[in-house]
matplotlib code that plots the C-alpha trace (Angstrom):
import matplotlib.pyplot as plt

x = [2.7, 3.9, 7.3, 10.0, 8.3, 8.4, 6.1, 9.2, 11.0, 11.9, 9.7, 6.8, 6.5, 6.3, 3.7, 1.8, 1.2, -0.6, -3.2, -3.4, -3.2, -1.0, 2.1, 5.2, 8.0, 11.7, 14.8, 14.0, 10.9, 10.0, 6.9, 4.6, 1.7, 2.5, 3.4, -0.3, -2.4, -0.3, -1.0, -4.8, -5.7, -4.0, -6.1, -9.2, -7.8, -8.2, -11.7, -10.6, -10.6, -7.5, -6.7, -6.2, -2.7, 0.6, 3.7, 6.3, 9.8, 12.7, 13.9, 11.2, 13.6, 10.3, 8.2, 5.4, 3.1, 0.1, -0.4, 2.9, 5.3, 8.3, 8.0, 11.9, 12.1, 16.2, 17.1, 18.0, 15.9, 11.9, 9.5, 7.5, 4.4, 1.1, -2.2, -4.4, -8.1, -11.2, -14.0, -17.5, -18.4, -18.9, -15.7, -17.0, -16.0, -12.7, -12.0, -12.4, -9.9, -7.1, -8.5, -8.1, -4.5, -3.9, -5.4, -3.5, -0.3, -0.2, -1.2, 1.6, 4.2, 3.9, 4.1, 7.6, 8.5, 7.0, 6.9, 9.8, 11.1, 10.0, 12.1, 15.4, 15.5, 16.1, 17.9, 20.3, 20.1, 21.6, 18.4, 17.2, 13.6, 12.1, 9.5, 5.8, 2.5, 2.5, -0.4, -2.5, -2.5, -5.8, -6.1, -2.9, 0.1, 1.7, 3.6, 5.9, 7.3, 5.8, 7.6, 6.6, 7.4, 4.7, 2.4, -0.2, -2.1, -4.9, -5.1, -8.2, -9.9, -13.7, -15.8, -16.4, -19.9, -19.8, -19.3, -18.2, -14.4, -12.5, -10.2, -8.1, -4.6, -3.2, 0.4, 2.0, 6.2, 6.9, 10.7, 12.3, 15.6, 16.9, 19.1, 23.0, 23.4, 20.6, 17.3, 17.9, 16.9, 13.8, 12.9, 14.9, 12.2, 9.6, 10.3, 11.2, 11.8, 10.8, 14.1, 17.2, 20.5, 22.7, 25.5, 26.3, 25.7, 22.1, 20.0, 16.3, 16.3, 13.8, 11.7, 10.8, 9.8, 7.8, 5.7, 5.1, 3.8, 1.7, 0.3, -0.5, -2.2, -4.5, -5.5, -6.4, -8.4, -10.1, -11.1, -13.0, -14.4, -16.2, -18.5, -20.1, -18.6, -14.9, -16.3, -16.7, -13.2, -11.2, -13.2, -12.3, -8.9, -8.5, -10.0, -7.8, -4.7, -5.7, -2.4, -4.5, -7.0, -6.9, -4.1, -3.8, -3.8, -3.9, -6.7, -6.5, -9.9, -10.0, -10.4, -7.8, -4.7, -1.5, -3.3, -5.5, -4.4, -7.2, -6.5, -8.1, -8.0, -9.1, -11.9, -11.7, -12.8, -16.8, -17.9, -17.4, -13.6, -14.0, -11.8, -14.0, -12.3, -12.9, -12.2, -10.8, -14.4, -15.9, -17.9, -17.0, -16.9, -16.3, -13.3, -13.2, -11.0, -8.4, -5.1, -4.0, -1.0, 0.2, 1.1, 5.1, 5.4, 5.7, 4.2, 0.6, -2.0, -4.8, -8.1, -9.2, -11.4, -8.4, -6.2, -8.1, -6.8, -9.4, -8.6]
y = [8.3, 8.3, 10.3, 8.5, 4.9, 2.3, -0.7, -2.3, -2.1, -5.8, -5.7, -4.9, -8.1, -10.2, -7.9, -7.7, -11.3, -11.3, -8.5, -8.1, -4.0, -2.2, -1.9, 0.5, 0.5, 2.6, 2.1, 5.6, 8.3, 10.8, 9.5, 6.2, 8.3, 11.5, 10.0, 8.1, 11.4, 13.4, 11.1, 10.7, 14.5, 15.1, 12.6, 13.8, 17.5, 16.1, 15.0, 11.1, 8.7, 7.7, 4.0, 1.7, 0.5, -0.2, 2.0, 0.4, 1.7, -0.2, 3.5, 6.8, 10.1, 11.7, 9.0, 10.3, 8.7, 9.5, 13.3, 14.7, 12.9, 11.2, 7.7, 5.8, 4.7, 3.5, 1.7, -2.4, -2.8, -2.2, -2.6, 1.2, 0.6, 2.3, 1.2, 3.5, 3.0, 4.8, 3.3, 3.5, 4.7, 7.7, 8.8, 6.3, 3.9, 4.6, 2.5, -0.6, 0.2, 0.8, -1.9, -4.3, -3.1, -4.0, -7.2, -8.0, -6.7, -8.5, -11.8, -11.4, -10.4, -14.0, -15.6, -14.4, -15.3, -19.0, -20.2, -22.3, -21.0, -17.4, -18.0, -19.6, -16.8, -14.2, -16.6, -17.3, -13.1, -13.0, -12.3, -14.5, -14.0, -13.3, -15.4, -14.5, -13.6, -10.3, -8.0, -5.3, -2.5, -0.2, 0.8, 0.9, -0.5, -3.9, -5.0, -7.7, -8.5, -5.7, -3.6, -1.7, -3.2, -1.5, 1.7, 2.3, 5.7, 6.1, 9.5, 10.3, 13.0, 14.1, 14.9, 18.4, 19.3, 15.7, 13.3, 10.1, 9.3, 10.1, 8.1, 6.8, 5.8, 3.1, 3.7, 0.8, 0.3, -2.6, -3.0, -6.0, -5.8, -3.2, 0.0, -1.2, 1.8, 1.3, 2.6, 6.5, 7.5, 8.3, 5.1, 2.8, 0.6, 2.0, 0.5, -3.1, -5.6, -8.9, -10.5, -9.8, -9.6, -12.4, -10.8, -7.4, -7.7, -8.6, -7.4, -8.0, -10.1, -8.0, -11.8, -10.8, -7.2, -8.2, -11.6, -9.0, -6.2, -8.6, -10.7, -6.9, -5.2, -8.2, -8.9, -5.0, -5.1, -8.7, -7.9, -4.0, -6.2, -8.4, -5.8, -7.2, -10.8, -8.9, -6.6, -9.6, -11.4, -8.3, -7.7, -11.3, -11.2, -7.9, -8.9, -12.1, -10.1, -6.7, -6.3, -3.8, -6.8, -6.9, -4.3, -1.0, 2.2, 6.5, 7.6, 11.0, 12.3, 13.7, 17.6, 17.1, 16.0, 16.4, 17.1, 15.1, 11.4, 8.9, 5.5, 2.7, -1.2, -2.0, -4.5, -4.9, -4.0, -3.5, -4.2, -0.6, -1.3, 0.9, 0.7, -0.6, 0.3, 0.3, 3.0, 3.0, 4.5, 1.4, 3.1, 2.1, 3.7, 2.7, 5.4, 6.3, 9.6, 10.6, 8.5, 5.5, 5.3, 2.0, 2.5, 1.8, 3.1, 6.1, 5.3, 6.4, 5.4, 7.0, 6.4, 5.2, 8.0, 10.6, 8.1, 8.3, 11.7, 13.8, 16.5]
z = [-22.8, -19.0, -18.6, -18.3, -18.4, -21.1, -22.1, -23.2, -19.9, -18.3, -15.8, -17.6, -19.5, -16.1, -14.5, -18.0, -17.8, -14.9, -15.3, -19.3, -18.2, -19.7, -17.8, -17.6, -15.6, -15.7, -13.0, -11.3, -11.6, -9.1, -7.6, -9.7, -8.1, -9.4, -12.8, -13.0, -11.7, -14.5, -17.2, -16.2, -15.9, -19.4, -21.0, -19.1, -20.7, -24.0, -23.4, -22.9, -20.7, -19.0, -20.0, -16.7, -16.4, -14.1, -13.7, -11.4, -10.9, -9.3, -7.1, -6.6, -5.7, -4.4, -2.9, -0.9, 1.9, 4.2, 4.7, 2.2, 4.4, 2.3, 1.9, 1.3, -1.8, -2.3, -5.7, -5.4, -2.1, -2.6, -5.0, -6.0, -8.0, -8.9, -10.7, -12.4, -12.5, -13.5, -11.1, -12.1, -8.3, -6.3, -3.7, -1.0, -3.7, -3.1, 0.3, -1.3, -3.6, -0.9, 1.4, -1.3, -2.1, 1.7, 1.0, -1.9, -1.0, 2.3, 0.7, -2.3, 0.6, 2.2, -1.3, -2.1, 1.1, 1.3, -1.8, -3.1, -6.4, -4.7, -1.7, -3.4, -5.6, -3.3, -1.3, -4.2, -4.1, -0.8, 1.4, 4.5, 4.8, 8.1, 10.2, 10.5, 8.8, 7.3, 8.7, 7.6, 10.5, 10.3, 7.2, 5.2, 6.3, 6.1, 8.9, 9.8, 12.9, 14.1, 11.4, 8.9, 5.4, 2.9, 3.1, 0.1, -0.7, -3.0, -4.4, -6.6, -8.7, -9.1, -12.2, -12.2, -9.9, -9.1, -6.2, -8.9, -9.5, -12.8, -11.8, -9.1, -8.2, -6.0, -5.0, -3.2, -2.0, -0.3, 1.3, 0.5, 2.0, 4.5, 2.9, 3.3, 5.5, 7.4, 8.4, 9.4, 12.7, 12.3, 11.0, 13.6, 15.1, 12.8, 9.6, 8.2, 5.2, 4.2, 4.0, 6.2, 4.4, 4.5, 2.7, 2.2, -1.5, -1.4, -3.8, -5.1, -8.4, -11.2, -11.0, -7.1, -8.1, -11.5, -9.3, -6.3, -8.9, -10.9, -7.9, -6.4, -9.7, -10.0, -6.9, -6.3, -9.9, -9.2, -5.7, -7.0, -10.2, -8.0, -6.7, -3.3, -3.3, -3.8, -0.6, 1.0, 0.2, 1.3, 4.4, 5.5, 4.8, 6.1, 9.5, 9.4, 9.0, 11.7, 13.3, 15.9, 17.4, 21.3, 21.2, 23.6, 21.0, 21.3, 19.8, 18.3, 17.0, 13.8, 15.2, 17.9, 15.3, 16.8, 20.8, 22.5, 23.1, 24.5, 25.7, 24.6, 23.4, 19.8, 19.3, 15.4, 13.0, 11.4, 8.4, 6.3, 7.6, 10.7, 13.3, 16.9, 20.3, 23.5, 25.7, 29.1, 30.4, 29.5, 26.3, 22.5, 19.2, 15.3, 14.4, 10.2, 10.6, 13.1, 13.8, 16.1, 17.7, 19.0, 22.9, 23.3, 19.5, 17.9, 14.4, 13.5, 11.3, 9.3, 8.8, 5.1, 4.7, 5.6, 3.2, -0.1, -0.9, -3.4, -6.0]

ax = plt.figure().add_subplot(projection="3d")
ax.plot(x, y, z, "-o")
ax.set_aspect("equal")
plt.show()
């Protein structure tokens, strides 16, 4: 059982449809991440092995991020999910599983926005959805309008004297509409939402949360089932949607975090998702730890490697 989670909420039916995973879901938990890790390392304290499902919450009142920061997580306005897996792989194997969250995410994002019955609902909701592509800035974050409107982290646990997964968890919260107080200040020009509000009663219909969880957990399970080809798929997308192409970034090397800044432009990104820049010297290098920050911005980004965080 996950604490404070039922299969019977509403909006597991919806998402349960889609993946044929278990699914849970409850209108407020501390963390979907720290729910999923609990559940898995008390089965594997049995002797058993954690069962694959979905645990999404409509509010989180300890949502995490990259590196322990706090990631917002306000009732009526986002979407908070996790999906549990137990890979077959060693810890390498965990990239694909947060690149293809990325992938998935960013392609369900424009769904709800495009598609008809998608878009009159939240219309009919009070939300005005914003122009653009969503993007996938290096490695994962989904931006829109050069805002930030999803982070995912993948946290993952070892065998004992091993190097293979036990299992790992995808965390993703996507914003839907802004907070109706606002963005605090150290969000303002950081962080964004899919859809603007068009009244001051907006609010995100359970249909919107339970397509956007369902398109998410099966897209993120399809794309690590398919092996090589579902390498392939994600890598193309992924490289479709790079926010970071062309773009002037701060590097900051991996053993310099928090110090050393070096200029450069980014040239794209390779084929084990490593980020390619140029520096201002004229010499280039593939980056898989350390963080980016875009110049004129103060947010940053980790590498996937730095991301997958192992216990």
């Amino acid at each position: 059982m996950i604490a404070n989670a039922s299969e019977h909420h509403p909006l597991a039916a919806a998402v349960r449809a889609q993946t044929g995973y278990p699914v849970y879901a409850a209108d407020e938990i501390p963390s979907t991440n720290t729910a999923l890790r609990a559940y898995a390392s008390e089965a594997l304290a049995r002797g058993t092995a954690p069962t694959p499902c979905v645990l999404i919450s409509r509010a989180q009142t300890a949502g995490r991020g990259r590196m322990g920061r706090s990631f917002s997580s306000e009732g009526g306005v986002g979407l908070y999910m996790s999906v549990l897996l137990t890979p077959a792989c060693a810890a390498d194997g965990a990239l694909l599983l947060t690149t293809a969250a990325a992938a998935a995410a960013a392609s369900a994002v424009d769904a709800v926005r495009t598609e008809p019955p998608m878009l009159r609902l939240m219309q009919d909701a009070g939300g005005t959805p914003l122009p653009g592509q969503a993007q996938i800035k290096w490695v994962n974050d989904i931006y829109l309008a050069d805002r930030k409107v999803s982070g995912i982290l993948t946290e993952a646990a070892l065998y004992p004297g091993s190097d293979r997964l036990s299992y790992a968890v995808v965390g993703i919260g996507i914003n839907l509409l802004p907070p109706p107080g606002g963005y605090g200040a150290d969000l303002l020009g950081i962080a964004g939402a899919l859809f603007a509000r068009a009244r001051a009663d907006a609010y995100v219909p359970d249909s919107i949360l339970g397509t956007l969880a369902g398109r998410i957990a099966e897209g993120v399970t399809r794309y690590f089932e398919m092996g090589d080809a579902g390498y392939t798929e994600v890598l193309e997308i992924y490289r479709c949607r790079s926010l970071l192409d062309g773009r002037a970034v701060l590097v900051r090397p991996a053993s310099s975090l928090g110090g050393e800044e070096i200029p450069a432009v980014v040239c794209g990104i390779d084929d084990s998702f490593g980020l390619r820049v140029r520096y201002e010297d004229g010499t280039t290098a593939v980056l898989s730890s350390g963080e980016v920050v875009l110049c004129g911005g103060k947010d940053t980004l980790q590498s996937a490697r730095a991301t997958v965080h192992l216990q």
